[in-house]
Backbone as CSV, one residue per row, in Angstrom:
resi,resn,N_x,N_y,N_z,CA_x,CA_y,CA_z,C_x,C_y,C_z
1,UNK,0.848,-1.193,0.000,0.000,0.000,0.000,0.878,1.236,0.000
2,UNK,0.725,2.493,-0.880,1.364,3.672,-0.872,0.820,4.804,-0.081
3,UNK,1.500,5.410,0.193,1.023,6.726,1.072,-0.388,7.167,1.465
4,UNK,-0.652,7.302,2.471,-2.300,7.565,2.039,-1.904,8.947,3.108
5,UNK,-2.908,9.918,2.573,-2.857,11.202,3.064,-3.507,11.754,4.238
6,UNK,-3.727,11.890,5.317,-4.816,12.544,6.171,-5.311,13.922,5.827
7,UNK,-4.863,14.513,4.587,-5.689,15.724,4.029,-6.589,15.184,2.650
8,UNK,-6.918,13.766,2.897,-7.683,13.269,1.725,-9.126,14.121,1.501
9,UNK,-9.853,14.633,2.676,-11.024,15.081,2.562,-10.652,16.382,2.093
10,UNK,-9.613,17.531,2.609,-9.654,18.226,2.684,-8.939,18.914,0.737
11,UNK,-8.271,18.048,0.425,-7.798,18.290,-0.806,-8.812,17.687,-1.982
12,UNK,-9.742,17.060,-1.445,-11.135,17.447,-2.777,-11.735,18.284,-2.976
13,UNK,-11.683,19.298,-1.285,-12.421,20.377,-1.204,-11.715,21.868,-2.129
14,UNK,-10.228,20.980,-2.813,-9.063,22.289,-3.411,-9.882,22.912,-4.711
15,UNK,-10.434,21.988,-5.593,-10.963,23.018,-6.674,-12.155,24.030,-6.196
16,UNK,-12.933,23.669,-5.019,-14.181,24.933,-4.307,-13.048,25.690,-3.922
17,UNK,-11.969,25.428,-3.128,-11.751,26.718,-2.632,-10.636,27.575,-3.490
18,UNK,-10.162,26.632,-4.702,-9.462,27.770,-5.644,-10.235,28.528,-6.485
19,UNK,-11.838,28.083,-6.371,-12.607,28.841,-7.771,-13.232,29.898,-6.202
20,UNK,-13.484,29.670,-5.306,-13.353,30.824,-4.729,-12.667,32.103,-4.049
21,UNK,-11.169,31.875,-3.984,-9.905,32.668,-3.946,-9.877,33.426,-5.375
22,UNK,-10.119,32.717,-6.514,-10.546,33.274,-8.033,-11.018,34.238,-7.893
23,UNK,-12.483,33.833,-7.551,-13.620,35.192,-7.437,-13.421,36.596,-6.544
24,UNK,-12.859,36.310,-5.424,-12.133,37.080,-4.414,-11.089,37.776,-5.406
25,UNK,-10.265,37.227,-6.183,-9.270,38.195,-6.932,-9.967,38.827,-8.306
26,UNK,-11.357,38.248,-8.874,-11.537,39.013,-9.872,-12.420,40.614,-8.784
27,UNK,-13.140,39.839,-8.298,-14.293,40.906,-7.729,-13.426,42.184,-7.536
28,UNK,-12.070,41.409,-6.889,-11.206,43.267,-6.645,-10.463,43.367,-8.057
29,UNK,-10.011,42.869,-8.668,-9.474,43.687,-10.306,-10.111,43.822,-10.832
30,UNK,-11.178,43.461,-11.135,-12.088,43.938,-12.284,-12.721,44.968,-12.023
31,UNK,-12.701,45.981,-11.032,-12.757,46.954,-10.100,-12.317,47.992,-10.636
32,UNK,-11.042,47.270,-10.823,-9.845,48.610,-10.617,-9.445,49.249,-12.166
33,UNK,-9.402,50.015,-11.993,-9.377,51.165,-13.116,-7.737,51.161,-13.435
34,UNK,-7.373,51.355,-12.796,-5.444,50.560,-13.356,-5.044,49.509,-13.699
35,UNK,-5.909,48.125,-13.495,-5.735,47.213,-14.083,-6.059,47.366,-15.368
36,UNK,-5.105,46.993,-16.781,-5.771,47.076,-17.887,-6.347,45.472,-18.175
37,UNK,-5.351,44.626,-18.052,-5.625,43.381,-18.286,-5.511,42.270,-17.081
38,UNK,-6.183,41.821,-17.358,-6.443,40.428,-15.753,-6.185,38.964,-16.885
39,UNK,-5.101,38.253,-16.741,-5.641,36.673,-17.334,-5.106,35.752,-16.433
40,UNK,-5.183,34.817,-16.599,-4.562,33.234,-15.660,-3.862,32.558,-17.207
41,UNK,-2.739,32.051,-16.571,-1.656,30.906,-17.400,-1.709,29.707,-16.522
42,UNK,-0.650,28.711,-17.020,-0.606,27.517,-16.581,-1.784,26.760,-16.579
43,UNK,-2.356,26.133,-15.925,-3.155,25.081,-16.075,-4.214,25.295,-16.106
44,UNK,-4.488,26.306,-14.879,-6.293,27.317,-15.567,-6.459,27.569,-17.167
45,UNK,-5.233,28.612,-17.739,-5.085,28.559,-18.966,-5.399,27.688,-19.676
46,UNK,-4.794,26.632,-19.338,-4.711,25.223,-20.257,-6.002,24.487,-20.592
47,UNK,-6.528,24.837,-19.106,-7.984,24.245,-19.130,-7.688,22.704,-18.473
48,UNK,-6.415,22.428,-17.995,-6.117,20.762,-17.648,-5.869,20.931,-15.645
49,UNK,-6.852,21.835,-15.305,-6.406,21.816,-13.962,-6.613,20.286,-12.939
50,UNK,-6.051,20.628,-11.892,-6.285,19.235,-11.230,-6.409,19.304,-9.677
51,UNK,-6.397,18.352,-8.561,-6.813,18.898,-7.494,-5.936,20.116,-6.760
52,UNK,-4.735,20.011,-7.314,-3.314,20.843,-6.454,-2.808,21.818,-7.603
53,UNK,-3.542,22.152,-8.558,-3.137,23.463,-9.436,-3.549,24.498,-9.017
54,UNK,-2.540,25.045,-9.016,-2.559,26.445,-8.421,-3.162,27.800,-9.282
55,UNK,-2.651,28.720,-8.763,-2.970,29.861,-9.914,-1.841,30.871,-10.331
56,UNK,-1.978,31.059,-11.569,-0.913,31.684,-11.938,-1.954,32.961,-12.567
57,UNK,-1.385,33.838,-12.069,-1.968,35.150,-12.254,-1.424,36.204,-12.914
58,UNK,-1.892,36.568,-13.796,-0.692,37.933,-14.640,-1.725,38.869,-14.751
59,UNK,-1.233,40.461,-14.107,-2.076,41.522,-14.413,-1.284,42.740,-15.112
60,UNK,-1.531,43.447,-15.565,-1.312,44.431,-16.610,-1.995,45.382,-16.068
61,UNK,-0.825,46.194,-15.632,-1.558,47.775,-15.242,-0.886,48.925,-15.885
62,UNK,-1.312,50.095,-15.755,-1.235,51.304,-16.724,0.152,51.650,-16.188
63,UNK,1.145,51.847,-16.939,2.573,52.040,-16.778,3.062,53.026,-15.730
64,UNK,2.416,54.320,-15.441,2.491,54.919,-14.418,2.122,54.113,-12.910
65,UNK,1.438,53.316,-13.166,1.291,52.727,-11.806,1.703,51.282,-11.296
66,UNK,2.760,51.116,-12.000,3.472,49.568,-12.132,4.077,49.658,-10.455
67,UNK,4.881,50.292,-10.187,5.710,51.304,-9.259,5.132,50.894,-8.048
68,UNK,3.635,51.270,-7.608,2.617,51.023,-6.565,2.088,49.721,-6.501
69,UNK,1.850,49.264,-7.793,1.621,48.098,-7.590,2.415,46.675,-7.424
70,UNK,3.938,47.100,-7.606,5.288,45.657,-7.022,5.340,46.587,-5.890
71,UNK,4.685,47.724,-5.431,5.182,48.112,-3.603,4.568,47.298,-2.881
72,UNK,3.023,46.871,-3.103,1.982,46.866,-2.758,1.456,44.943,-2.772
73,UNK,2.555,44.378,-3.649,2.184,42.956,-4.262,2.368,42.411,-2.986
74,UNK,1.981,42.255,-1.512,2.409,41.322,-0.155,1.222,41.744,0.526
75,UNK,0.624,43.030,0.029,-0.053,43.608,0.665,-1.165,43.594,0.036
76,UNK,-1.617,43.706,-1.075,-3.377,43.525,-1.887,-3.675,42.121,-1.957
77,UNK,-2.620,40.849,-1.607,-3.211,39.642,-1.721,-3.833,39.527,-0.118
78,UNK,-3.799,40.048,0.527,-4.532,40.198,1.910,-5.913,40.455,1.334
79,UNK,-6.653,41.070,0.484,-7.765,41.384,0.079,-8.405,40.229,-0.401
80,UNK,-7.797,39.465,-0.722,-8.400,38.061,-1.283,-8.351,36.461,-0.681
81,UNK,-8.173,36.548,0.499,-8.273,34.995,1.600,-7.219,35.651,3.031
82,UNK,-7.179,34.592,3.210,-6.537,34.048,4.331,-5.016,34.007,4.121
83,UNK,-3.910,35.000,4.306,-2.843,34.054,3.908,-1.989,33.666,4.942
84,UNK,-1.464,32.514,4.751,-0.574,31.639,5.240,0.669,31.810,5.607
85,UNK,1.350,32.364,4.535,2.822,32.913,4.473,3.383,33.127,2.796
86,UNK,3.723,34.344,2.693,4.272,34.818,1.365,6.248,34.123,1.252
87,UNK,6.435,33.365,0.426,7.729,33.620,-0.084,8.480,34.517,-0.339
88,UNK,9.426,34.383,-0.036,10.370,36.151,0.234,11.112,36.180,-1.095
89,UNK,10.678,37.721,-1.316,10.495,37.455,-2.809,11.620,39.013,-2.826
90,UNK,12.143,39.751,-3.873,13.334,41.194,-3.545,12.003,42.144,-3.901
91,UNK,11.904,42.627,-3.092,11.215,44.292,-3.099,10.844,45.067,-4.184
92,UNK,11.494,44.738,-5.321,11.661,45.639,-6.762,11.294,44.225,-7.922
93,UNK,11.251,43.121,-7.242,10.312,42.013,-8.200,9.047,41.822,-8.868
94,UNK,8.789,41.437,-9.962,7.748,41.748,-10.448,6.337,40.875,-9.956
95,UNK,7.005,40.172,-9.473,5.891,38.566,-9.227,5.902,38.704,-7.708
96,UNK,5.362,37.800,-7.407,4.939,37.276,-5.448,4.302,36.110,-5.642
97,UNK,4.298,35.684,-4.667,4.169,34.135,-4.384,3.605,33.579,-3.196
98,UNK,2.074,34.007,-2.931,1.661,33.906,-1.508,0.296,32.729,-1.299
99,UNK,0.698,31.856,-0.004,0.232,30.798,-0.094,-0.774,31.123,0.807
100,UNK,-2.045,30.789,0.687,-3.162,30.676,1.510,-3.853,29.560,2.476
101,UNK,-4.165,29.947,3.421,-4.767,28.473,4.562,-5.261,27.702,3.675
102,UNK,-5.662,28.098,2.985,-6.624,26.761,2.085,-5.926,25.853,1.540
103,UNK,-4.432,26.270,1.232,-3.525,25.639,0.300,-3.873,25.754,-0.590
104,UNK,-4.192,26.761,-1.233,-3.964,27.187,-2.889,-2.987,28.551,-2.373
105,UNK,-2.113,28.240,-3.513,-0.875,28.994,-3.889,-1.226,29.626,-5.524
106,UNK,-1.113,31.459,-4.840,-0.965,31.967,-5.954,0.018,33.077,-6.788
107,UNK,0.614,32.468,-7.954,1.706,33.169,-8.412,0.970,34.319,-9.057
108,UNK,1.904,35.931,-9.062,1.217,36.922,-9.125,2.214,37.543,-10.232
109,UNK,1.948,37.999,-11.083,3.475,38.638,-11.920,2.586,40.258,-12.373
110,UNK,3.332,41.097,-12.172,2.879,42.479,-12.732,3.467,42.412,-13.504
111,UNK,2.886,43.468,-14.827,3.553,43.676,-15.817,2.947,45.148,-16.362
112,UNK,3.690,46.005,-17.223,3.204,46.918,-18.051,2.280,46.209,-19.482
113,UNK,2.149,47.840,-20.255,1.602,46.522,-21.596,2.358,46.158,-22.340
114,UNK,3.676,46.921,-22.986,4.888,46.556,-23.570,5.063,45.803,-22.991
115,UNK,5.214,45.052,-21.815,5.978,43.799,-21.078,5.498,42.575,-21.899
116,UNK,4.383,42.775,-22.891,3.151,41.695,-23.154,3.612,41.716,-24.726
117,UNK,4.525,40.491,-24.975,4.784,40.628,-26.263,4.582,38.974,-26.611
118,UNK,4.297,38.656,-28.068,3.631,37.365,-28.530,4.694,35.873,-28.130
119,UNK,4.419,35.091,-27.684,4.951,33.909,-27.330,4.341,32.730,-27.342
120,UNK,5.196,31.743,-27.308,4.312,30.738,-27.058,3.797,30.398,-26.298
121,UNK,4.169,30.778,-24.783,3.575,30.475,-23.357,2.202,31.284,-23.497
122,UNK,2.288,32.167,-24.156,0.765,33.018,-24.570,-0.524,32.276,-25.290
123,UNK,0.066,30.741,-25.381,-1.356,30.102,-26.605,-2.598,30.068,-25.826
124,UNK,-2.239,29.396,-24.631,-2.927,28.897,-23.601,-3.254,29.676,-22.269
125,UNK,-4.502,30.767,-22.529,-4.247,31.799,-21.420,-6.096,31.592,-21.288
126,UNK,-6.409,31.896,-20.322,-7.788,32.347,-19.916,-8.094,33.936,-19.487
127,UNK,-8.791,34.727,-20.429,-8.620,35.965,-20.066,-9.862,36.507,-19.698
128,UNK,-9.687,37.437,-18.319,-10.944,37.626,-17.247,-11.248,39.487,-17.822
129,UNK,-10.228,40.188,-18.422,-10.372,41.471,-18.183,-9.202,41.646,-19.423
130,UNK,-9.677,42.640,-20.625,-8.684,42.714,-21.550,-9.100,44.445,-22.043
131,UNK,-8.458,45.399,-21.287,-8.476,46.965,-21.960,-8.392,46.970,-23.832
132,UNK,-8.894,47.679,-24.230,-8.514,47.980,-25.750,-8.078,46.516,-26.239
133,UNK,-8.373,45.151,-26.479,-8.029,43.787,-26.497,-5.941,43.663,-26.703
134,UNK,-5.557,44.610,-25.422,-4.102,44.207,-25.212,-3.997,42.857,-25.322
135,UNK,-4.426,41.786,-24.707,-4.092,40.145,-24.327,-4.712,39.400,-25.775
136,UNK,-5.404,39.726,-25.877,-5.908,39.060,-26.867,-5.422,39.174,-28.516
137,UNK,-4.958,40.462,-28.567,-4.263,40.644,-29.903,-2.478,39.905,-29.850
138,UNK,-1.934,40.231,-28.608,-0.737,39.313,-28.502,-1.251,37.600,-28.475
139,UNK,-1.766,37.351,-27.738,-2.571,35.851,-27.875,-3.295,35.410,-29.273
140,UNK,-3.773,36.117,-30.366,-4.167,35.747,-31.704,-2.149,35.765,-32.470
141,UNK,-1.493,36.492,-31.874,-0.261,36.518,-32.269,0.350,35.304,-32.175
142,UNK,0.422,34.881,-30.879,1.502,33.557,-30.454,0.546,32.203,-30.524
143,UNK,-0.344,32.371,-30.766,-0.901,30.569,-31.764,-0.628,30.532,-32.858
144,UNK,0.366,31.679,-34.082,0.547,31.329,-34.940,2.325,31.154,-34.492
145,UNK,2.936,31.135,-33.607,4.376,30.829,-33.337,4.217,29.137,-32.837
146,UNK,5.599,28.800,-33.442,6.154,27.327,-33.297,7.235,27.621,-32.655
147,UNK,7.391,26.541,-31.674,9.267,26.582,-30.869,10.110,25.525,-31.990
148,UNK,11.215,26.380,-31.783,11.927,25.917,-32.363,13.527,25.989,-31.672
149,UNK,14.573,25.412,-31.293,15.232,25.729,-30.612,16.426,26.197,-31.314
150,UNK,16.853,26.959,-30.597,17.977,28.020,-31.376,19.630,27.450,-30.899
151,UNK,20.318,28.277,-31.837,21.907,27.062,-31.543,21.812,27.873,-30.109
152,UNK,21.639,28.788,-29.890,22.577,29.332,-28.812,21.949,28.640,-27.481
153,UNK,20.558,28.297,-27.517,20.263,27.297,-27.058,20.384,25.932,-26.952
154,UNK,20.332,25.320,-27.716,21.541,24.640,-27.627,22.620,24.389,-27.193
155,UNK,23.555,25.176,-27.507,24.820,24.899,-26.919,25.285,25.141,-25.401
156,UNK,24.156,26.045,-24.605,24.045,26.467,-23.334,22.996,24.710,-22.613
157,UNK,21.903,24.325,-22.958,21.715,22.751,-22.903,22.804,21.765,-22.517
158,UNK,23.938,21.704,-23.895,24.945,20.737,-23.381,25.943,20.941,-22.819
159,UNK,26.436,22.005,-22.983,27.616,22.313,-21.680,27.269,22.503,-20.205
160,UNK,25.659,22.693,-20.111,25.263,22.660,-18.892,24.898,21.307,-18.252
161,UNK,24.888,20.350,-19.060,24.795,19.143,-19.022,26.422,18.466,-18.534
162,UNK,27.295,18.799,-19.706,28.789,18.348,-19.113,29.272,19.027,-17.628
163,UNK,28.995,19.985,-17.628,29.299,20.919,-16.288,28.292,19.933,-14.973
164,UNK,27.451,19.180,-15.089,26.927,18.681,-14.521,27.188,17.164,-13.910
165,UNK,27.455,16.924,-15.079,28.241,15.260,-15.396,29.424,15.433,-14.965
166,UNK,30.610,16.287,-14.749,31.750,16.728,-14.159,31.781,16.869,-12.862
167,UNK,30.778,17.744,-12.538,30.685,17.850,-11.242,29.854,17.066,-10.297
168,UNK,29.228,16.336,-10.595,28.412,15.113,-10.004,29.754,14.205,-9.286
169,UNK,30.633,13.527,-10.424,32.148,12.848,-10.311,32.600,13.463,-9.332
170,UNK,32.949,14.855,-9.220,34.041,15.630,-8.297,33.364,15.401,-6.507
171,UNK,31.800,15.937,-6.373,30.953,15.634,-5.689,31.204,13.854,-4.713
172,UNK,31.040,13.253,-5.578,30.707,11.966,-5.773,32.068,11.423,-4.919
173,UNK,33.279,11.531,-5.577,34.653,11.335,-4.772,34.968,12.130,-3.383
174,UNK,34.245,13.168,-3.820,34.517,14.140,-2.313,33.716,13.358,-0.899
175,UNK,32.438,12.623,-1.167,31.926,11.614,-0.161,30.534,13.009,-0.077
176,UNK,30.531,13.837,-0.925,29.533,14.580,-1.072,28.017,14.898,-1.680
177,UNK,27.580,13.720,-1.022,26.405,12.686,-1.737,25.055,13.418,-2.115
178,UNK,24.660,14.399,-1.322,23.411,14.929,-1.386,23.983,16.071,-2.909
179,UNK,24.787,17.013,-2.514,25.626,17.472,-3.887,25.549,16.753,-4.978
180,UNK,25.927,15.305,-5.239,26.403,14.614,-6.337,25.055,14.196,-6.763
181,UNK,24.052,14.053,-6.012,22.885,13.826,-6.459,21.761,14.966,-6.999
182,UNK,21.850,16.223,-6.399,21.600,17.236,-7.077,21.875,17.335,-8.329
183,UNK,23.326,16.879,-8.740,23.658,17.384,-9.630,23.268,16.052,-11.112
184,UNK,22.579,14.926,-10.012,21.763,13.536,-10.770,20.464,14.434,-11.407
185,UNK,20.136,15.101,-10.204,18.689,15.539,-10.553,18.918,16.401,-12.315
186,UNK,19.948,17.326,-12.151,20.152,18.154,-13.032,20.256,17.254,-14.470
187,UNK,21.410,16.288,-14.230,21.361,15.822,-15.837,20.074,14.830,-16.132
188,UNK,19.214,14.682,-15.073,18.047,14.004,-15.304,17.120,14.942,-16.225
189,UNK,16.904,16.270,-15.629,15.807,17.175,-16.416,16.564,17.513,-17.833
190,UNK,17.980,17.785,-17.635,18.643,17.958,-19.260,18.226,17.009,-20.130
191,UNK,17.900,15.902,-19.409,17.606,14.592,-20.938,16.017,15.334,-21.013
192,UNK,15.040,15.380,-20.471,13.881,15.815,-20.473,13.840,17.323,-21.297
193,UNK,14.540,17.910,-21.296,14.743,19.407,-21.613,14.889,19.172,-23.236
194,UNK,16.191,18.005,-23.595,16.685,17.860,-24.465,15.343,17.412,-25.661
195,UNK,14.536,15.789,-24.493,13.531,15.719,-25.578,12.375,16.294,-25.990
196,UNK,12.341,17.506,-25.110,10.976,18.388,-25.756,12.241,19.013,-26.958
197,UNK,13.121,19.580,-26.844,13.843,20.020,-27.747,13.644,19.958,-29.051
198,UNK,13.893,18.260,-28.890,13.833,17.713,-30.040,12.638,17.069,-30.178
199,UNK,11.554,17.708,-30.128,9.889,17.272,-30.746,9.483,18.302,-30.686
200,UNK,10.062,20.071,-30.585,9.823,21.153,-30.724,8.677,21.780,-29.915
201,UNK,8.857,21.084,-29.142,7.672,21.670,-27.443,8.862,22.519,-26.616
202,UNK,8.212,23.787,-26.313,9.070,24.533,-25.634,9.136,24.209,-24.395
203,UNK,10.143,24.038,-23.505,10.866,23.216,-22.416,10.317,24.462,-21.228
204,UNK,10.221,23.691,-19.738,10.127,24.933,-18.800,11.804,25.862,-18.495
205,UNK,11.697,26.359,-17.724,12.397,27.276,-17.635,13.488,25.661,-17.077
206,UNK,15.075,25.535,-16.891,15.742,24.856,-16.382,15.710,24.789,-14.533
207,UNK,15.554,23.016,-14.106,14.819,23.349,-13.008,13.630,22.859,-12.358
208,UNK,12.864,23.501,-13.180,11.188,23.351,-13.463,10.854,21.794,-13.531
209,UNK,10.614,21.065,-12.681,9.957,19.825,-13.430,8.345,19.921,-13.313
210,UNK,7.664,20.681,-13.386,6.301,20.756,-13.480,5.995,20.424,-14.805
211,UNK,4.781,19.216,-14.736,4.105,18.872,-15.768,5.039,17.843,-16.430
212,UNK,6.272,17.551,-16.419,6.532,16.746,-17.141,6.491,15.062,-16.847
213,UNK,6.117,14.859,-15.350,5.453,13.711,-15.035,3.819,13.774,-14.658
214,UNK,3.067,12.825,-14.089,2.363,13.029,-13.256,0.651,13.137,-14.703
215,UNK,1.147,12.456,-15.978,0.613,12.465,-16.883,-0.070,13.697,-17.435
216,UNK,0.723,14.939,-17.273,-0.110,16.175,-17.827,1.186,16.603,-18.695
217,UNK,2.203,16.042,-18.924,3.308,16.255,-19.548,3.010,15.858,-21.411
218,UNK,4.236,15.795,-21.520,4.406,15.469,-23.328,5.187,14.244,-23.487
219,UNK,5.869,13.645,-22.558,6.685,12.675,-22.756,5.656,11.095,-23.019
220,UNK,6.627,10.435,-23.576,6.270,9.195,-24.099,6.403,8.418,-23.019
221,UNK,5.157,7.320,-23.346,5.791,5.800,-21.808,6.802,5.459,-21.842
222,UNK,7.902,5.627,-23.002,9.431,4.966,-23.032,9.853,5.827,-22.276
223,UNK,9.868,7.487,-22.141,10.928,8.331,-21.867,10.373,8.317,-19.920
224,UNK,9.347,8.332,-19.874,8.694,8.507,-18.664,9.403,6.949,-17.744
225,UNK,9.402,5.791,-18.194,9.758,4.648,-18.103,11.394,4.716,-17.663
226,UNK,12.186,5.175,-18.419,13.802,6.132,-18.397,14.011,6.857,-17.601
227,UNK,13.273,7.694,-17.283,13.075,8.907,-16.186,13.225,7.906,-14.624
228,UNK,12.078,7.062,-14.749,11.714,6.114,-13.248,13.488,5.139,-13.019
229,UNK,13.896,4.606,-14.012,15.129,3.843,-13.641,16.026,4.794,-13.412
230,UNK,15.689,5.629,-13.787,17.547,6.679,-13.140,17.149,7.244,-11.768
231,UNK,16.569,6.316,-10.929,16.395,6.584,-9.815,17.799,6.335,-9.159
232,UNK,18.134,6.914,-7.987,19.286,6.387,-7.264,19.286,6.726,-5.964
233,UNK,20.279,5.904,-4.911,20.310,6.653,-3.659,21.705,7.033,-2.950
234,UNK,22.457,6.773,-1.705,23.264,7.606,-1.970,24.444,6.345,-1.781
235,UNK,24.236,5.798,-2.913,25.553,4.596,-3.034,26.563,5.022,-4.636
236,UNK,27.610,4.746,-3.740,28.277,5.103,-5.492,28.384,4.749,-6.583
237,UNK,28.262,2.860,-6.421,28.191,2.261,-7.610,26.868,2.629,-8.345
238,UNK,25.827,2.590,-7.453,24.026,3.085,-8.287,24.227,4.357,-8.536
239,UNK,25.181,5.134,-8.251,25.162,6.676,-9.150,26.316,6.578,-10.259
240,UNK,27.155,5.653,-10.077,27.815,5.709,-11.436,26.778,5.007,-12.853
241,UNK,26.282,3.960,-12.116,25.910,3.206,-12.907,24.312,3.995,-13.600
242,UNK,23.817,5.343,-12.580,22.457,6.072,-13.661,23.467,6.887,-14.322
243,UNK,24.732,7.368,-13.729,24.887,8.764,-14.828,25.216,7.673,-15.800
244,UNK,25.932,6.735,-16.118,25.928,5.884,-17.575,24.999,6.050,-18.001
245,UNK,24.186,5.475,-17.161,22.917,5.312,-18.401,22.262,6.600,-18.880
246,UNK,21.906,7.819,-18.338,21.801,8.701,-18.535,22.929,9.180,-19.530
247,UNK,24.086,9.586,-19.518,25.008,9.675,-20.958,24.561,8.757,-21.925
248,UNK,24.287,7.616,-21.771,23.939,7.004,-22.854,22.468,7.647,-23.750
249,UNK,21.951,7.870,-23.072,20.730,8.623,-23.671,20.896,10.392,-24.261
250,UNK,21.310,10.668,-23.294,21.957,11.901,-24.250,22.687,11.835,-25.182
251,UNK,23.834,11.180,-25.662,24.477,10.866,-26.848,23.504,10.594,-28.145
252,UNK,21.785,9.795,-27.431,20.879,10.034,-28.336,20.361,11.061,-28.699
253,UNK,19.809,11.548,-27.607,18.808,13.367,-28.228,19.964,14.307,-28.450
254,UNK,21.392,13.910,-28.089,22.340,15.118,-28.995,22.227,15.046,-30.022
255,UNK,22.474,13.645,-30.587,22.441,13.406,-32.177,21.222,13.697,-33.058
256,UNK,20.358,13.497,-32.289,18.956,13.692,-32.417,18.663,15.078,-32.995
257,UNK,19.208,15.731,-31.853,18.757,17.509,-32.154,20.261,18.120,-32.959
258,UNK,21.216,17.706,-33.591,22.104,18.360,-34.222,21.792,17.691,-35.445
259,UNK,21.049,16.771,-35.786,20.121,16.466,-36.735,19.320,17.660,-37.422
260,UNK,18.115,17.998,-36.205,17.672,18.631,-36.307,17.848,20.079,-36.589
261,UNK,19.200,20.371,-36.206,19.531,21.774,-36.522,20.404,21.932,-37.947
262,UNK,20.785,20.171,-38.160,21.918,20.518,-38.991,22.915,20.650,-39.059
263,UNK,23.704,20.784,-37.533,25.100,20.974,-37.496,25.773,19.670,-37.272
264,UNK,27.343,19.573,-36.724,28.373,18.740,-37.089,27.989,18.401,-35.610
265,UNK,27.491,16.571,-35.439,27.683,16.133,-33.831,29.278,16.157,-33.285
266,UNK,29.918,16.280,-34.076,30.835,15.792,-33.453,31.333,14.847,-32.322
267,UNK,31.270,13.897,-32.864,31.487,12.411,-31.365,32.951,12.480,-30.597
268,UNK,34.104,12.872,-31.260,34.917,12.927,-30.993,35.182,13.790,-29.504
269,UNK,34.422,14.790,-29.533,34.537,15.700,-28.818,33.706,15.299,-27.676
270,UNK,32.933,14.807,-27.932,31.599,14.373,-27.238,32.133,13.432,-26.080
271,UNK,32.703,12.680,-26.927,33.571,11.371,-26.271,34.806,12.076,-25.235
272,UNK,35.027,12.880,-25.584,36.566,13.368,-24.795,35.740,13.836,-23.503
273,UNK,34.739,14.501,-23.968,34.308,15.140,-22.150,33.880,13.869,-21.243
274,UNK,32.995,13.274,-22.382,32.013,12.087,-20.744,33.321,11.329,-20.520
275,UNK,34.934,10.947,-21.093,36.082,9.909,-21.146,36.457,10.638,-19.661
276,UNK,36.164,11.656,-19.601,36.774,12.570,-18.205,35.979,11.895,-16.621
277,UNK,34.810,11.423,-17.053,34.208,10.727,-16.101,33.894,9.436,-15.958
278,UNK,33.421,8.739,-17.040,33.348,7.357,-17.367,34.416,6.575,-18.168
């Protein structure tokens, strides 16, 4: 038997009390005369929410009053629940991050309207409040954009990958286990990073593993399957023996995506860095 929760009752009750923390935040922006635009991203956006999705909130206010409103971002989410405790976030940041008794957590990002330019994270938005259709004319914009990954991307991918695979080893000999495994975690999401790469789904920020398990992701039962065996704990032979296997799979989606771009894999080279560890 696996984990069973004692907040089982209380986390069915999460989608009532995030569609009412919602209403609490439209009732006061849709109010406000400085807000130009109100929308939700991530999974509201998406429309794929689930019991523990949170809210991701982006508002757009009139450029003179950007200023008052990152003074003010610790202090107007008091207007809308109960909160719990805010993440300490720098003073002059655009976002906040404040969690409520209820346990819904909501991410807050200010922005001007220039800040609001066409992307792909823009396909998938739900929009509550749109001045002069600011959100919506960038959003008819970025459903006609495709990701595509760029060399310079690229090449920041795999050296952050070798820098990882290097230092895992150094870690690893030092008897510095929780380190060396961090740095497991890291070349774990690089293979993940690598294969949205290369099937042209734009990757989260590096880091990020949201969505890419937990079946709301893009990955295949093989890669998801890959992901579960590079499990490890803090023995050395089971961490030599995932970063292998893990290099071994990257040597695939490298080739894979310099395919895709066209350029020279070069194995030779390839071979000289992981020869430094394996």
């Amino acid at each position: 038997m696996g984990f069973v929760s004692k907040h089982e009752e209380r986390d069915k009750k999460l989608p009532k009390f995030r569609k009412n923390l919602m209403d609490s935040i439209e009732k006061d922006l849709l109010n406000d005369d400085h807000v130009l635009t109100l929308f939700y991203g991530g999974s509201i956006g998406s429309r794929n929410t689930d019991l523990y999705s949170d809210i991701d909130l982006r508002i757009v206010v009139k450029p003179e009053e950007i200023g008052t409103y990152i003074s003010n971002k610790k202090t107007r989410p008091q207007m809308w629940g109960n909160i719990l405790f805010i993440e300490d976030a720098h003073p002059l940041s655009i976002y906040t991050v404040v969690h409520y008794d209820s346990f819904i957590k909501v991410d807050t990002f200010y922005y001007k309207p220039k800040d609001i330019q066409p992307s792909v994270w823009l396909k998938n938005i739900k929009i509550v409040k749109d001045h002069n259709s600011i959100i919506s004319t960038v959003q008819k914009q970025s459903l006609e954009m495709t990701y595509e990954p760029s060399l310079d991307e690229f090449e920041a991918w795999r050296t952050k990958f070798f820098a990882n695979l290097h230092e895992a080893y150094r870690r690893l000999m030092r008897g510095e286990y929780y380190y060396a495994l961090k740095c497991i975690d890291s070349l774990r999401i690089s293979i993940v990073v690598g294969w949205y790469m290369n099937a042209g789904i734009q990757p989260n920020n590096f880091g990020d593993w949201a969505k890419y398990e937990g079946g709301r992701g893009c990955l295949e039962s093989w890669q998801l399957s890959l992901l579960r065996s590079w499990d490890c704990g803090r023995d050395s032979i089971e961490i030599m023996n995932v970063i292998n296997n893990i290099v071994r799979e990257f040597k695939n989606v490298h080739s894979s995506i310099c395919s895709r771009l066209e350029i020279n894999e070069n194995n030779d080279w390839i071979n000289k860095i992981v020869a430094r560890v394996l």
